[in-house]
C-alpha positions in Angstrom: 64.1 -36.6 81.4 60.5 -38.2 81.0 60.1 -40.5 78.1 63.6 -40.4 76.8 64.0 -43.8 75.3 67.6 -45.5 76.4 68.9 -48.1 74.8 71.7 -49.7 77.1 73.3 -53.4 75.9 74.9 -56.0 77.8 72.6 -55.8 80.8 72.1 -59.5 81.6 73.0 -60.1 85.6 71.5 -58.5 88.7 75.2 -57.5 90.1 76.3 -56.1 86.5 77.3 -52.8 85.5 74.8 -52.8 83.0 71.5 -53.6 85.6 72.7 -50.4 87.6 72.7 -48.1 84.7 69.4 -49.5 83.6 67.9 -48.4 87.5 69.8 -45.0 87.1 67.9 -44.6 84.0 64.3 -45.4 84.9 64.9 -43.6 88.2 65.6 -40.1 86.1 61.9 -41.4 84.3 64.0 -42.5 81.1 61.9 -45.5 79.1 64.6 -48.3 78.9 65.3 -51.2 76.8 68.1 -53.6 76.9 69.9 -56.4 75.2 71.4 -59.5 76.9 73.0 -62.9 75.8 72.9 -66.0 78.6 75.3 -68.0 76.3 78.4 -65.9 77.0 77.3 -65.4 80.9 77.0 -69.4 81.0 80.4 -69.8 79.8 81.8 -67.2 82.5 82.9 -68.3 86.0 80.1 -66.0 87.7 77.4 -68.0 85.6 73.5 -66.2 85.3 70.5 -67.6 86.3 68.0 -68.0 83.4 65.6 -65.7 85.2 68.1 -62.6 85.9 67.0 -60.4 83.0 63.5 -60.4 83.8 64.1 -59.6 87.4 66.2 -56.5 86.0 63.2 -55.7 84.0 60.5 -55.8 86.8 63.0 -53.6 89.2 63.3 -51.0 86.3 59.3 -50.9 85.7 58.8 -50.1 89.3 60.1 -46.6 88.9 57.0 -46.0 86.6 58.9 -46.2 83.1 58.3 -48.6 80.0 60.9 -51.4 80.0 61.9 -54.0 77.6 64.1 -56.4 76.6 65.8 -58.9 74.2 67.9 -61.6 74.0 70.7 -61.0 71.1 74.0 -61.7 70.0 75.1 -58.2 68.7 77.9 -60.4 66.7 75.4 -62.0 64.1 74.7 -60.3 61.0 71.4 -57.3 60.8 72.1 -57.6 65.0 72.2 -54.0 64.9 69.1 -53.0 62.2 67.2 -55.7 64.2 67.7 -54.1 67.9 66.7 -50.4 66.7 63.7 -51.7 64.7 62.4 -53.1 67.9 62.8 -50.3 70.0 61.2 -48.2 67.7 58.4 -50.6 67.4 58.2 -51.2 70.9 58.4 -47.6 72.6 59.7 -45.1 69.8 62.8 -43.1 68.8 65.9 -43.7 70.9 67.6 -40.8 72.4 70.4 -42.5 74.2 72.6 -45.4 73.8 74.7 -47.3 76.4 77.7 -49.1 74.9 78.1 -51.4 77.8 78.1 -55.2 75.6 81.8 -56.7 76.0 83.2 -59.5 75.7 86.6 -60.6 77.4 88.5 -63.9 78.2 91.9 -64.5 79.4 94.4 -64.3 76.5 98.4 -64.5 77.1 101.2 -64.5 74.1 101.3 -68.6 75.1 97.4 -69.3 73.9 95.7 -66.3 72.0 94.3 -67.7 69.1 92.8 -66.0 65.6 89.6 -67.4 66.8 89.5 -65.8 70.2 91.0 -62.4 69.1 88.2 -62.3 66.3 85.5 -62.8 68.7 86.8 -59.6 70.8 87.0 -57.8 67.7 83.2 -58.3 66.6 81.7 -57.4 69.9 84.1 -55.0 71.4 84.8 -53.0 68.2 82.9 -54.0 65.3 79.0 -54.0 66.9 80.2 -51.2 69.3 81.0 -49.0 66.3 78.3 -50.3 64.3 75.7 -49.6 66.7 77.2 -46.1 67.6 77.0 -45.1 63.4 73.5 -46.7 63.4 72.2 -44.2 66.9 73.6 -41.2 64.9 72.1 -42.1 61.5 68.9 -42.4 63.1 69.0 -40.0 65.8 66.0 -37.3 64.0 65.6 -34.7 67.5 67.5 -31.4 67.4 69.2 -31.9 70.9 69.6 -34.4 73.8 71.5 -37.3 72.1 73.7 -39.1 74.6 76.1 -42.2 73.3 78.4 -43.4 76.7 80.4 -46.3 75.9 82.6 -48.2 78.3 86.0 -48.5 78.7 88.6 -50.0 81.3 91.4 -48.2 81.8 93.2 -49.6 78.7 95.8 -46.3 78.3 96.2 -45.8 81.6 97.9 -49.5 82.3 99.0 -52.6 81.5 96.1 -55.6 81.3 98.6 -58.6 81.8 96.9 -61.7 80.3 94.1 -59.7 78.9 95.8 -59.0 74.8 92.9 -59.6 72.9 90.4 -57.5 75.6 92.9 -54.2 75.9 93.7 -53.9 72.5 89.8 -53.8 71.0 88.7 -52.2 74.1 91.1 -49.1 74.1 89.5 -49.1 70.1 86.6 -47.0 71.9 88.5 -43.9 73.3 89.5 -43.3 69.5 86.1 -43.9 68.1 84.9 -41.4 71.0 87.2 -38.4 70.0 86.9 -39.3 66.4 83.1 -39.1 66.3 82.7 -36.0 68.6 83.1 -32.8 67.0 80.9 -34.1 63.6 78.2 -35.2 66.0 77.9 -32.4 67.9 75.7 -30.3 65.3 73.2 -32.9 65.6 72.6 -32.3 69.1 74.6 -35.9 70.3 77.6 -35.5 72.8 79.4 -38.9 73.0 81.9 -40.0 75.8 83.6 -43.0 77.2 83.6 -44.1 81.5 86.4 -46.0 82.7 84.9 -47.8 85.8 88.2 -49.5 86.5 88.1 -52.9 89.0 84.5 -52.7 89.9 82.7 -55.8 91.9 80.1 -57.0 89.3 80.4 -60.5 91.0 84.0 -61.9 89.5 85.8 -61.4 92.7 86.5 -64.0 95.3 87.2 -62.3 98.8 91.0 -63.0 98.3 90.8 -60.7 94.8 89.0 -58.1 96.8 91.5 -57.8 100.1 94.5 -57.1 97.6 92.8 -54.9 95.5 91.4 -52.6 98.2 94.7 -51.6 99.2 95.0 -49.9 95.7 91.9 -47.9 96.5 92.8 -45.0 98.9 88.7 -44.7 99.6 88.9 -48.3 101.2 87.0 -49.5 99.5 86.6 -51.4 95.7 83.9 -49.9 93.6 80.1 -50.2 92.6 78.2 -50.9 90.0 76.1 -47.8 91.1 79.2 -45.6 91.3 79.5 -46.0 87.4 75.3 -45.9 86.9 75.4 -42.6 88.6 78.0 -40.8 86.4 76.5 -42.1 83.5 73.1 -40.9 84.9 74.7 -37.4 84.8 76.1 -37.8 81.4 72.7 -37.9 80.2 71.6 -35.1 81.7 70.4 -31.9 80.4 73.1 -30.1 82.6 76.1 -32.4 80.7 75.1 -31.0 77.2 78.5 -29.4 77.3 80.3 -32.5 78.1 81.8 -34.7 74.6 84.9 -36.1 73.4 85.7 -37.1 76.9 87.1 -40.2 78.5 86.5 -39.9 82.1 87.9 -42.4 84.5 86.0 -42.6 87.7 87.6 -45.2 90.2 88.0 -43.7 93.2 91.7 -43.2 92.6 92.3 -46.6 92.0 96.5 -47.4 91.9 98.2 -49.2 89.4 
């Protein structure tokens, strides 16, 4: 696993989903480097201090792995050809990519708008895709290429008051089988993890007491318990593993 270069985006707060994965990485001696954007975490109820990306980077460098970062809106136009010419300028060919970059606000049949459901689209779909086609295209080893995106859980459930996020989310698990068997010559497997409810800091205690009744390990998940499958997807011993779209939440009840 030693100087793998990962690329994971959307790592931006110390209790995210996309800070554990970034550890996970750097623990298993992968090089990482990761994307963030304040401006949607400031308009989020669980805020971000200015300063919470470059704490994630100094943890990561600990584990005795390269590490770096950049601020960018995957949205804007040459995002994409601007992230993977600065990881390749910056520590070299990428071998993975983490599709962890969402973005999701409450939308109901009473006040989604054109303008809301477009900006799901362009981060949730559009740069997902784009940057997935843009790893593959410029993936150059014979073996080893890992692309995990994430998912919620959109075909398992209903996402009441969440239109806009379930129907460009669940757009992954299609790109994931779609993608899969062409790949696979070039030495990438591709998958998507469903982390389900998973306490990244948007819970009050309330939120949490009702939902741990629907979790029959009692208790809700981790950001770690989604960093260490991915960790494993990685691997050398999951080479076998693509196409998939594996829920891990603890057997979480709808």
């Amino acid at each position: 696993m030693e100087n793998r270069i990962a690329i994971v985006t959307g790592a931006s707060r110390i209790k995210g989903i996309g800070k554990a994965i970034c550890v996970e990485l750097a623990k298993k001696g992968c090089d990482v480097f990761f994307t963030y954007w304040k401006k949607y975490d400031h308009q989020m109820p669980w805020g971000i201090a200015n300063n919470e990306p470059e704490l994630i980077a100094q943890e990561v460098k600990q584990f005795g792995v390269r590490c770096e970062k950049l601020e960018l809106d995957l949205t804007e136009e040459n995002a994409i050809e601007v992230l993977f010419n600065r990881v390749a300028e910056q520590l070299g060919k990428p071998s993975i990519l983490i599709n962890n970059a969402t973005y999701s606000t409450e939308t109901t049949i009473e006040n989604i708008t054109a303008k809301e459901l477009d900006k799901h689209y362009q981060l949730n779909i559009r740069a997902t895709t784009l940057l997935t086609i843009e790893f593959i295209k410029r993936f150059k080893f014979k073996e080893g290429g890992r692309i995990v995106s994430l998912t919620s859980g959109q075909s398992l459930g209903k996402m009441p008051n969440e239109i806009a996020y379930a129907i460009t989310k669940s757009a992954i698990e299609n790109l994931t089988y779609t993608l899969s068997s062409e790949i696979a010559a070039k030495g990438i497997t591709i998958n998507a993890v469903n982390p389900g409810p998973n306490d990244t800091g948007w819970m009050d205690s309330t939120l949490k007491g009702n939902l741990v009744k629907s979790f029959p390990m009692g208790r809700i998940g981790q950001p770690t318990d989604m960093a260490n499958l991915i960790g494993y997807l990685i691997s050398k011993e999951a080479e076998w593993i693509t196409g998939q779209i594996i829920h891990s939440e603890g057997g979480f009840k709808r």
